[in-house]
N, C-alpha and C positions, 0 to 999 in steps of 0.2 A: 553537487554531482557525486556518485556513489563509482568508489572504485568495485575490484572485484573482490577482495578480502572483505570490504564491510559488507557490499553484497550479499556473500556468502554467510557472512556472521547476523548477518537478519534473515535470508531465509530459515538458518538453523532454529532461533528465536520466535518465527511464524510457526515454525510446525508444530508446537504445544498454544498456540493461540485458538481460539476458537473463531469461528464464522461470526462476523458483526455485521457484515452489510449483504443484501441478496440485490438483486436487480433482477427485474421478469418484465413481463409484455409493456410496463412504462416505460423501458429503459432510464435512464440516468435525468430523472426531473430536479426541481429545486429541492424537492424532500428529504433524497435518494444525497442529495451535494450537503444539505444542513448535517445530516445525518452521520454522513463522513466527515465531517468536519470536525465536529463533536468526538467523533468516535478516534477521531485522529492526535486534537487536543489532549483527550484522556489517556491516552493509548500509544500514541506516537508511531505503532505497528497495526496495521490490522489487515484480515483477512476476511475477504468479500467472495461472491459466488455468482453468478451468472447461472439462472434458472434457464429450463428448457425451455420458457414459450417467451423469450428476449431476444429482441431483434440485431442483439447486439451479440458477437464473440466476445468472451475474455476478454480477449487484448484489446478489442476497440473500449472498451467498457474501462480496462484497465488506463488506458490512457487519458481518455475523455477524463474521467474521475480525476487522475494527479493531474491533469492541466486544471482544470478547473478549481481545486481543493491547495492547491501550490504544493503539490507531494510529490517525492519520488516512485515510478514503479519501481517493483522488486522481483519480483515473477509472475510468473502466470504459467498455471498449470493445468491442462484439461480447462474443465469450468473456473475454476479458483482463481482468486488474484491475491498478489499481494501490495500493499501502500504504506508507505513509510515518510513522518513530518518530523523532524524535531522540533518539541515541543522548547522553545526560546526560552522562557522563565525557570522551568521546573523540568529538565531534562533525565529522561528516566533509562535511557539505551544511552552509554555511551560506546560510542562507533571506537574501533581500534582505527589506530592513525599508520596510514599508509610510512612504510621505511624508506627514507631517504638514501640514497645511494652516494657512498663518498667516493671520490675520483680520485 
């Protein structure tokens, strides 16, 4: 689970990313799940789009997607989403770690 600092540190991170994944009138098939998958493994960030003739919002789209894919959402903005996996082996984002607070 993503606090709000790493949150914030991958949106900043998504906004020089380019579009990798669209969804339009199929919505979210097994293609659309390979696709992000791959694109997730390589990328560990990516940013996807919700086309006008998709029967799907963003967010439903955004969600569907990281349930399916085991990803975190990260935003969603207008049509845009954003999805966020660490990649286990070869990790390419590292998250700043939340500050413990001493008592």
């Amino acid at each position: 689970m993503l606090n709000s600092k790493q949150r914030a540190q991958l949106r900043s991170l998504a906004a020089a990313e380019p579009t990798v994944l669209q969804i339009g009138k199929g919505g979210i098939s097994e293609n659309v799940i390979a696709q992000a998958n791959e694109a997730l493994e390589a990328r560990e960030l990516i940013k996807g789009r919700v086309l006008d003739n998709s029967l799907l919002t963003a967010r439903e789209a955004c969600d569907e997607l990281a349930r399916q894919c085991l990803a975190e959402s990260v935003q969603v903005i207008g049509s845009k989403f954003v999805l966020y996996r660490a990649n286990k082996k070869e990790p390419r984002i590292v998250l700043i770690k939340e500050r413990t607070r001493k008592g």
